[in-house]
DRENKOLDREN-247037 format. One record per atom (N, C-alpha, C, O): chain; z, x, y; residue number from 1; atom name. Coordinates in nm, 3 decimals, padded with zeros to 5 digits, m for minus. Last residue first. Example, Ala and Ser with C-alpha at 12.3 -4.5 7.8 and 13.67 -1.06 7.14 Angstrom:
% residues 2
@cadena->A	c3->00.708	c1->01.285	c2->m00.225	num->2	atomo->N
@cadena->A	c3->00.714	c1->01.367	c2->m00.106	num->2	atomo->CA
@cadena->A	c3->00.787	c1->01.290	c2->00.003	num->2	atomo->C
@cadena->A	c3->00.804	c1->01.341	c2->00.114	num->2	atomo->O
@cadena->A	c3->00.780	c1->01.319	c2->m00.569	num->1	atomo->N
@cadena->A	c3->00.780	c1->01.230	c2->m00.450	num->1	atomo->CA
@cadena->A	c3->00.780	c1->01.320	c2->m00.330	num->1	atomo->C
@cadena->A	c3->00.846	c1->01.424	c2->m00.332	num->1	atomo->O
***
This chain:
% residues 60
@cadena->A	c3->m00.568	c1->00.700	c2->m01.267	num->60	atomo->N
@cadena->A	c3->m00.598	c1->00.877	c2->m01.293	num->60	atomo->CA
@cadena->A	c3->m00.720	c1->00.838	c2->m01.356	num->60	atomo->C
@cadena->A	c3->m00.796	c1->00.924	c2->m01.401	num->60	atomo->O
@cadena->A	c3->m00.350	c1->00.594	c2->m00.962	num->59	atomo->N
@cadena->A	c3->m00.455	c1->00.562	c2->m01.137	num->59	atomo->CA
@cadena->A	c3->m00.534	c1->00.703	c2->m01.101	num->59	atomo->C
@cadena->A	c3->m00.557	c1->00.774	c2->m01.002	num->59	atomo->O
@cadena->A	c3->m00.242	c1->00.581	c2->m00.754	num->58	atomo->N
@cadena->A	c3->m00.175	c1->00.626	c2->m00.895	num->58	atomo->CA
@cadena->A	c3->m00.286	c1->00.639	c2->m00.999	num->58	atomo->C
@cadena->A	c3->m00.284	c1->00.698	c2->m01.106	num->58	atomo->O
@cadena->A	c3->m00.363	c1->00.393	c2->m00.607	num->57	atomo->N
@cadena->A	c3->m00.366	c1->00.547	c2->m00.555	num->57	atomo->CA
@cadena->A	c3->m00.272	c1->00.604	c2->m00.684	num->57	atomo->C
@cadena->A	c3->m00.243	c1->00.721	c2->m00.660	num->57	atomo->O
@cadena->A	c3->m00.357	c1->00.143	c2->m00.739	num->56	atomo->N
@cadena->A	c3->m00.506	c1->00.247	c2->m00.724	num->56	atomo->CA
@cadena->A	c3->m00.493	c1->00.369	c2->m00.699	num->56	atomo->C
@cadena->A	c3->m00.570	c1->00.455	c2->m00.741	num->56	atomo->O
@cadena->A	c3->m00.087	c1->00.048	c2->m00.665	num->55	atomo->N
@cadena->A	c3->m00.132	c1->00.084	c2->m00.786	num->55	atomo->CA
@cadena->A	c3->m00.256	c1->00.218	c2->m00.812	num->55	atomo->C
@cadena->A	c3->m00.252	c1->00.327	c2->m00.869	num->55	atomo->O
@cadena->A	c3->m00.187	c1->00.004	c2->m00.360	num->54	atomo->N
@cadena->A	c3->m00.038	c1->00.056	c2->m00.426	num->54	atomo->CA
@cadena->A	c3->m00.075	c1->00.160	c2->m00.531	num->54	atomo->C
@cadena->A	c3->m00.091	c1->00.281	c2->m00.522	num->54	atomo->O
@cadena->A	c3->m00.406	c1->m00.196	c2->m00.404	num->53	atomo->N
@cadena->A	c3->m00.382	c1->m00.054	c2->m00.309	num->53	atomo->CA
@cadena->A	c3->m00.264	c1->00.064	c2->m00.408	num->53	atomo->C
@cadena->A	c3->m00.273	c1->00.158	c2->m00.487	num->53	atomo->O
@cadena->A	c3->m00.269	c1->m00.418	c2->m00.546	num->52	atomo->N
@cadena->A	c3->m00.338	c1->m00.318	c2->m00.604	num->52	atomo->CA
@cadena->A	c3->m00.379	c1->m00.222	c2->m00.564	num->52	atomo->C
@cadena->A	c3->m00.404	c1->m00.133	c2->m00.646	num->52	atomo->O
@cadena->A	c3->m00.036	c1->m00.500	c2->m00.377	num->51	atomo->N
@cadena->A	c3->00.000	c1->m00.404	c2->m00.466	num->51	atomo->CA
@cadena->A	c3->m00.114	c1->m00.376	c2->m00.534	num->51	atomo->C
@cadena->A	c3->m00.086	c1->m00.287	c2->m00.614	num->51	atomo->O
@cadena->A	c3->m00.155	c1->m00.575	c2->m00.152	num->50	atomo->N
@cadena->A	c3->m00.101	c1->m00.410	c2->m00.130	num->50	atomo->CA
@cadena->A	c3->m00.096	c1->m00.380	c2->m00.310	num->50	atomo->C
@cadena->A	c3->m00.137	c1->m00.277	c2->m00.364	num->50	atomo->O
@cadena->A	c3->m00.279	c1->m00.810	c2->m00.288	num->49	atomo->N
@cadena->A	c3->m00.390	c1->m00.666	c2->m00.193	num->49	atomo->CA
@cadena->A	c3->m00.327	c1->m00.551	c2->m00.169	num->49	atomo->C
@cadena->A	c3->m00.386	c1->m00.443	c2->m00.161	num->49	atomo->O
@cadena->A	c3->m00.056	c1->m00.959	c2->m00.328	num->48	atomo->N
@cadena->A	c3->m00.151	c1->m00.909	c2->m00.389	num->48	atomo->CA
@cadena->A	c3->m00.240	c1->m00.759	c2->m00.350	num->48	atomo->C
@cadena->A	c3->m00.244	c1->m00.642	c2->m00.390	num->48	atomo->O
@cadena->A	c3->00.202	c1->m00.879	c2->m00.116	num->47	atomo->N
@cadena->A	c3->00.083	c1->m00.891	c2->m00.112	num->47	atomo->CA
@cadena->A	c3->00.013	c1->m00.856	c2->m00.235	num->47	atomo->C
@cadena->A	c3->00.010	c1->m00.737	c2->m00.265	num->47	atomo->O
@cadena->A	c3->00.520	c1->m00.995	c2->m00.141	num->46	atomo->N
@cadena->A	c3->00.416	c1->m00.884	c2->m00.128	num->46	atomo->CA
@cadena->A	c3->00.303	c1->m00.914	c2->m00.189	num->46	atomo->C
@cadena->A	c3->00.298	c1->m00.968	c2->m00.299	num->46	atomo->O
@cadena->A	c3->00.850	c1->m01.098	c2->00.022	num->45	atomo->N
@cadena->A	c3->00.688	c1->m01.138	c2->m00.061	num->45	atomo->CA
@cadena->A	c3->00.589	c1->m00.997	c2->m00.059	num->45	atomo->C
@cadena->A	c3->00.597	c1->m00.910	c2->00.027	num->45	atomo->O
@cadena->A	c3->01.145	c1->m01.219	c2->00.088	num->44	atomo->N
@cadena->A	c3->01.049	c1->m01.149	c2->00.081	num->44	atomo->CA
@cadena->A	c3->00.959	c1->m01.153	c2->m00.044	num->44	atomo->C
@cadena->A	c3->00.978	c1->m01.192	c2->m00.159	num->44	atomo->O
@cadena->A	c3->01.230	c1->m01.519	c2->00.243	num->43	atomo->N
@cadena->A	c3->01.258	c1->m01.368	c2->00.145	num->43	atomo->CA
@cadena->A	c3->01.173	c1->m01.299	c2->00.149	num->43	atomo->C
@cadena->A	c3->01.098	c1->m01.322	c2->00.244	num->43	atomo->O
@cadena->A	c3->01.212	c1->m01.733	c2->00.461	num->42	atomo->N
@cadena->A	c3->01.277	c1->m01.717	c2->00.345	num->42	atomo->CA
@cadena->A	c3->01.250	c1->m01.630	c2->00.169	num->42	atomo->C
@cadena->A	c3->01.252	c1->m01.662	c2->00.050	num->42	atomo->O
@cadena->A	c3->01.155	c1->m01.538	c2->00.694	num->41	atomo->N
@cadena->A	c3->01.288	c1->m01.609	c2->00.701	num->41	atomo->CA
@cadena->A	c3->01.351	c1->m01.684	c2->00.524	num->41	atomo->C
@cadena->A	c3->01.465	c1->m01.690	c2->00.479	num->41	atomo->O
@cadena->A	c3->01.036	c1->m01.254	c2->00.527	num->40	atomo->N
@cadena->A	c3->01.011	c1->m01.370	c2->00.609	num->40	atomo->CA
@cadena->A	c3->01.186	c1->m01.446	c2->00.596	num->40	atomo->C
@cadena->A	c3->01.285	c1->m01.421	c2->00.527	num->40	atomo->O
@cadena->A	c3->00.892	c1->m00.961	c2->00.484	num->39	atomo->N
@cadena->A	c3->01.040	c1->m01.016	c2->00.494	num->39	atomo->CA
@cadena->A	c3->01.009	c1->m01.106	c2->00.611	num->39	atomo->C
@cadena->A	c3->00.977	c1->m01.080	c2->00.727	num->39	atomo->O
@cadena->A	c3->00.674	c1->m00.789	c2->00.287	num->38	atomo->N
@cadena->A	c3->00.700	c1->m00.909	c2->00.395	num->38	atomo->CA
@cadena->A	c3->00.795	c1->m00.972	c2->00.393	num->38	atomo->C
@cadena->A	c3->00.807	c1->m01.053	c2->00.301	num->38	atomo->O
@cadena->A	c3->00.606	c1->m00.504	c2->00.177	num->37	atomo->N
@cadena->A	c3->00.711	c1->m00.585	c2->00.149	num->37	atomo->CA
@cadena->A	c3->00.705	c1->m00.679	c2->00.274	num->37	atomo->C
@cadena->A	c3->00.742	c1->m00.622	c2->00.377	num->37	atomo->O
@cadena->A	c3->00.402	c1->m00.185	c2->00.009	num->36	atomo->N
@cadena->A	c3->00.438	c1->m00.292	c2->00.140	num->36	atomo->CA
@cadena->A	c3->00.526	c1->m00.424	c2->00.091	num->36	atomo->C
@cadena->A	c3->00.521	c1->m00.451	c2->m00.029	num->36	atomo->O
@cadena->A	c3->00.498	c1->00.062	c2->m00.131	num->35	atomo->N
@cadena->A	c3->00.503	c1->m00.073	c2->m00.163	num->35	atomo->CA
@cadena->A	c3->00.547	c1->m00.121	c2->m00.048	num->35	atomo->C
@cadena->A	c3->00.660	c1->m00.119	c2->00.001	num->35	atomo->O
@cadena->A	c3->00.644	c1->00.314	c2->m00.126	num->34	atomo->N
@cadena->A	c3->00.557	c1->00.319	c2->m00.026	num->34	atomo->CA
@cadena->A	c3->00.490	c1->00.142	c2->m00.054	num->34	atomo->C
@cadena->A	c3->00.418	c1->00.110	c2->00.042	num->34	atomo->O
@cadena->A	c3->00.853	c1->00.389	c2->m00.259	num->33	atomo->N
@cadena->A	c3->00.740	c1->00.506	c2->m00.285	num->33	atomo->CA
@cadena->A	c3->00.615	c1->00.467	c2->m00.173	num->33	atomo->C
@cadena->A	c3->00.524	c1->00.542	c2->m00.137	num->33	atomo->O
@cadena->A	c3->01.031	c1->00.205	c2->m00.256	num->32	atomo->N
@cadena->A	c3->01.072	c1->00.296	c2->m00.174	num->32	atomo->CA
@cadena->A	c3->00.969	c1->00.407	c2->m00.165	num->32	atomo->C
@cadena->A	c3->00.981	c1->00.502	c2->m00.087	num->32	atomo->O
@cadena->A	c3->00.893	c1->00.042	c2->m00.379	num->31	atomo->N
@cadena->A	c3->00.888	c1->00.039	c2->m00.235	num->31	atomo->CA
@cadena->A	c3->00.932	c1->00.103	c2->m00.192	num->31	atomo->C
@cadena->A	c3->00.911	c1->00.110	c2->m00.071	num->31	atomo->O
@cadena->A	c3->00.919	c1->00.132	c2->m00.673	num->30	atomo->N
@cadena->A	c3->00.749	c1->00.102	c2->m00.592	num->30	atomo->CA
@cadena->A	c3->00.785	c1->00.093	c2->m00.469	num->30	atomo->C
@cadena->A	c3->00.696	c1->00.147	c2->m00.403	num->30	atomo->O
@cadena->A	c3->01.198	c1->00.121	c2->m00.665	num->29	atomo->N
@cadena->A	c3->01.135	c1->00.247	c2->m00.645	num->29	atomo->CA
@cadena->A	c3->01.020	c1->00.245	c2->m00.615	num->29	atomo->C
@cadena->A	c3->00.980	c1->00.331	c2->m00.537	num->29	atomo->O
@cadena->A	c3->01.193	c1->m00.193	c2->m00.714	num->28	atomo->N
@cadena->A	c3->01.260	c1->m00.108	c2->m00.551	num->28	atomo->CA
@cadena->A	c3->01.228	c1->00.038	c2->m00.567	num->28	atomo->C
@cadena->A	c3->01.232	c1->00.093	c2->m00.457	num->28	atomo->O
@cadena->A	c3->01.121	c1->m00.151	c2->m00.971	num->27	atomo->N
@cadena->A	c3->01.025	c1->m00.267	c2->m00.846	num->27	atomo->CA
@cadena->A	c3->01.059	c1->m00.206	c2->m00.721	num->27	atomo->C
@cadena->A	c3->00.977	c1->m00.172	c2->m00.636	num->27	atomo->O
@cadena->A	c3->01.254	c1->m00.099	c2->m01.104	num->26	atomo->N
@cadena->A	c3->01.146	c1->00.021	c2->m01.100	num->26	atomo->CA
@cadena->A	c3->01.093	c1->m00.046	c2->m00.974	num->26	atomo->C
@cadena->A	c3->01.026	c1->00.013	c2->m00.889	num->26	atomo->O
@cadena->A	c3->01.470	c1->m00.235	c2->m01.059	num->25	atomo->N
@cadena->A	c3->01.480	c1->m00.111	c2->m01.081	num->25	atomo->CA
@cadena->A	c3->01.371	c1->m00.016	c2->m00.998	num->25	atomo->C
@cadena->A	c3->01.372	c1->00.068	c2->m00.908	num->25	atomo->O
@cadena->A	c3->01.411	c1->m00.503	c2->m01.237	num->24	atomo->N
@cadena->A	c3->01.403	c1->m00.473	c2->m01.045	num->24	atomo->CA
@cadena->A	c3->01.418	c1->m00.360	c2->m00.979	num->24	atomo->C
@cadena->A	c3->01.391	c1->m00.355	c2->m00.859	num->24	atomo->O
@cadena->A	c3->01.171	c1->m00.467	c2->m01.480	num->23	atomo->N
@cadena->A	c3->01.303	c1->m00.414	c2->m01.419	num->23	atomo->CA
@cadena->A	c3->01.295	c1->m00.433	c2->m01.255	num->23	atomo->C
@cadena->A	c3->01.209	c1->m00.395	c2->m01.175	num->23	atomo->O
@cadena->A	c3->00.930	c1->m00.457	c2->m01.598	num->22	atomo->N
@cadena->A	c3->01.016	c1->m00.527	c2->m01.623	num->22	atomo->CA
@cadena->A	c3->01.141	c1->m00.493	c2->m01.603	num->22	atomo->C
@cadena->A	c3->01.222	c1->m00.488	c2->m01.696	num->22	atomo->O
@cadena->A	c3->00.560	c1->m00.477	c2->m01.468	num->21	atomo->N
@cadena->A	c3->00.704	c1->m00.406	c2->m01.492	num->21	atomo->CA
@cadena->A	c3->00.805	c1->m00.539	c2->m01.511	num->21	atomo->C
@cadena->A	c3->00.793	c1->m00.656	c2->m01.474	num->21	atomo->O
@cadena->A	c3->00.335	c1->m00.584	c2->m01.446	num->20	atomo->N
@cadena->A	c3->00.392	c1->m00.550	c2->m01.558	num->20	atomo->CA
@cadena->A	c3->00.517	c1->m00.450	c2->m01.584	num->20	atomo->C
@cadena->A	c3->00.552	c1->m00.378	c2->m01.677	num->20	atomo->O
@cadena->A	c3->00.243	c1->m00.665	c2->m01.218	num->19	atomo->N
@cadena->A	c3->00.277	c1->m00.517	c2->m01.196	num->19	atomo->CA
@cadena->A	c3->00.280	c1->m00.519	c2->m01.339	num->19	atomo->C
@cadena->A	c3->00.204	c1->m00.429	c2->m01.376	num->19	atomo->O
@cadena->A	c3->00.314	c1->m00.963	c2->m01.251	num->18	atomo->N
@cadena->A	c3->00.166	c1->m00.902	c2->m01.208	num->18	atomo->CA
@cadena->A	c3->00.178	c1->m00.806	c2->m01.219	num->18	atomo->C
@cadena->A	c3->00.065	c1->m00.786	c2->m01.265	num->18	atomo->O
@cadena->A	c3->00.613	c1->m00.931	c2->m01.291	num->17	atomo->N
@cadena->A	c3->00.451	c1->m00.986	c2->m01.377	num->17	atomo->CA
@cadena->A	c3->00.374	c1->m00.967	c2->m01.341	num->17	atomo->C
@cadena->A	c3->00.306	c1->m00.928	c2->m01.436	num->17	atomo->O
@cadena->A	c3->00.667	c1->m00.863	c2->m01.002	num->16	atomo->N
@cadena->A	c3->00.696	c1->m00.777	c2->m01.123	num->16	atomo->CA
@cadena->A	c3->00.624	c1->m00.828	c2->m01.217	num->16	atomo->C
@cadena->A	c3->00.535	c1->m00.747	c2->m01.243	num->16	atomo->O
@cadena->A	c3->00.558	c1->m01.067	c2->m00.846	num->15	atomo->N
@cadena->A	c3->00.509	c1->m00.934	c2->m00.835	num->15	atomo->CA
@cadena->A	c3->00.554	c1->m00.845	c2->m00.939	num->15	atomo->C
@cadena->A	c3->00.482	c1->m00.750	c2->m00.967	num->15	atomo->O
@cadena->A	c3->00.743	c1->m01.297	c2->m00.950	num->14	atomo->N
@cadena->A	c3->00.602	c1->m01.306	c2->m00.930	num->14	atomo->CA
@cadena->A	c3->00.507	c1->m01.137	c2->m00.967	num->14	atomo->C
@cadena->A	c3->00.433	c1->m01.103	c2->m01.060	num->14	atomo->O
@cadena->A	c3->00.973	c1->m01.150	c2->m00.824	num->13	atomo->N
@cadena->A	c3->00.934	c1->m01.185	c2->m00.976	num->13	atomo->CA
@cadena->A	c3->00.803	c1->m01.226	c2->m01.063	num->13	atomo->C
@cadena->A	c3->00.768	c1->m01.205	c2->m01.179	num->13	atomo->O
@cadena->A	c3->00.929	c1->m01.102	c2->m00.533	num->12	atomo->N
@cadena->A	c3->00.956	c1->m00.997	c2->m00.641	num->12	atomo->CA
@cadena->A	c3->00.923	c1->m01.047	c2->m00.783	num->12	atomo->C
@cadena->A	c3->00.846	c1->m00.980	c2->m00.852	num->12	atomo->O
@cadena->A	c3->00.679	c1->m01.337	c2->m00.486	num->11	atomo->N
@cadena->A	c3->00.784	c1->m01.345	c2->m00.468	num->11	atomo->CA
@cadena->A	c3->00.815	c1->m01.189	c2->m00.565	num->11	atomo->C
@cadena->A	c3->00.738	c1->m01.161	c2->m00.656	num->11	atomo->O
@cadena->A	c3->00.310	c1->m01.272	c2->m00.352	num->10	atomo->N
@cadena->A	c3->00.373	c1->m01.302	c2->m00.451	num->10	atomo->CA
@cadena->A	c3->00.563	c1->m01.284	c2->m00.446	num->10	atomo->C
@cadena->A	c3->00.584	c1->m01.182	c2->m00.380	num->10	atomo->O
@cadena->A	c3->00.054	c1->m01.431	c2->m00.179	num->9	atomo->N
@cadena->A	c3->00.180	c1->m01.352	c2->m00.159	num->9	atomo->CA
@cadena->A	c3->00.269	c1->m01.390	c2->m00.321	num->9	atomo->C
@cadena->A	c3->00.283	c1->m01.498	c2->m00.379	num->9	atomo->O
@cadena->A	c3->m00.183	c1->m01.583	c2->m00.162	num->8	atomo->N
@cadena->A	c3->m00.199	c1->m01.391	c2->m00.230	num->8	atomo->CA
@cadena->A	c3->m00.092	c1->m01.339	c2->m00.225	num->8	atomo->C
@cadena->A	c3->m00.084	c1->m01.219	c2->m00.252	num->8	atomo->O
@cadena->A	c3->m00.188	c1->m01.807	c2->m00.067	num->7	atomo->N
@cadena->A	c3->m00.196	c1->m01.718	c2->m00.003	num->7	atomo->CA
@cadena->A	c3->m00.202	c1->m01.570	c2->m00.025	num->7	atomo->C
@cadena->A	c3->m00.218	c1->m01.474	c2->00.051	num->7	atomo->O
@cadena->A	c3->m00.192	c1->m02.053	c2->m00.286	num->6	atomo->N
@cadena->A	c3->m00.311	c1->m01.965	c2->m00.264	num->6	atomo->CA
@cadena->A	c3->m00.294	c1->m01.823	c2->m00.129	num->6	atomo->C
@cadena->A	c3->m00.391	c1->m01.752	c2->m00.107	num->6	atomo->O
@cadena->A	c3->00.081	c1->m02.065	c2->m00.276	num->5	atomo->N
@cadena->A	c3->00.033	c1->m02.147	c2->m00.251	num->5	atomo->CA
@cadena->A	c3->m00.116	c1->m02.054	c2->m00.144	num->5	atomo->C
@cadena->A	c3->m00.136	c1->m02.019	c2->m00.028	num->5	atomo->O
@cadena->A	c3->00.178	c1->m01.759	c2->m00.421	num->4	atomo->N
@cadena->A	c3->00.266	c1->m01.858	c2->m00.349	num->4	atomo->CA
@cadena->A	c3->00.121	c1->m01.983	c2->m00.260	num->4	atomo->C
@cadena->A	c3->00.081	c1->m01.930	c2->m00.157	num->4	atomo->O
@cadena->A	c3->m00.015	c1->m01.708	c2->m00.761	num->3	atomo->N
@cadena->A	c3->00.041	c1->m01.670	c2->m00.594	num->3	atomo->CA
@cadena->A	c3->00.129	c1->m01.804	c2->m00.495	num->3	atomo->C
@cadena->A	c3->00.126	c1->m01.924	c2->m00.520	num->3	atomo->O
@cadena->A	c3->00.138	c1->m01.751	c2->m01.057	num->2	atomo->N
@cadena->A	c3->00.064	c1->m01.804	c2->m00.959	num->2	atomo->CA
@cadena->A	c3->00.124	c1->m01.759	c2->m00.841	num->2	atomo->C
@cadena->A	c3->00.243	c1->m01.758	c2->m00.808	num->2	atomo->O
@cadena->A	c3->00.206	c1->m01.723	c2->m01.402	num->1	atomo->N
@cadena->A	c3->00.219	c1->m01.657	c2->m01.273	num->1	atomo->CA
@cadena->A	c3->00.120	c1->m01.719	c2->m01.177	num->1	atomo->C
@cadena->A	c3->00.008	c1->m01.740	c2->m01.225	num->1	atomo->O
***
């Protein structure tokens, strides 16, 4: 796994290995729960930095 050319953006598949999830499933329920998403001309990407935000506000 490697960020998109050191910028910290990771592609959905990228971001589902880093997450350790293994479904696109659960990946579109992280955004519909509030998972920031950058929709560029070619796809979308998400931020290292959101998704451990993301994550953090879950951890117990």
């Amino acid at each position: 796994m490697q960020a998109t050319e050191n910028t910290g953006y990771f592609n959905y598949k990228q971001a589902m290995e880093y997450m350790g999830v293994g479904s696109y499933n659960t990946l579109h329920r992280y955004i519909k729960l509030g998972l920031k998403v950058t929709a560029t001309p070619f796809g979308f990407k998400i931020d290292k930095n959101d998704i451990d935000t993301f994550l953090a506000q879950y951890k117990k």
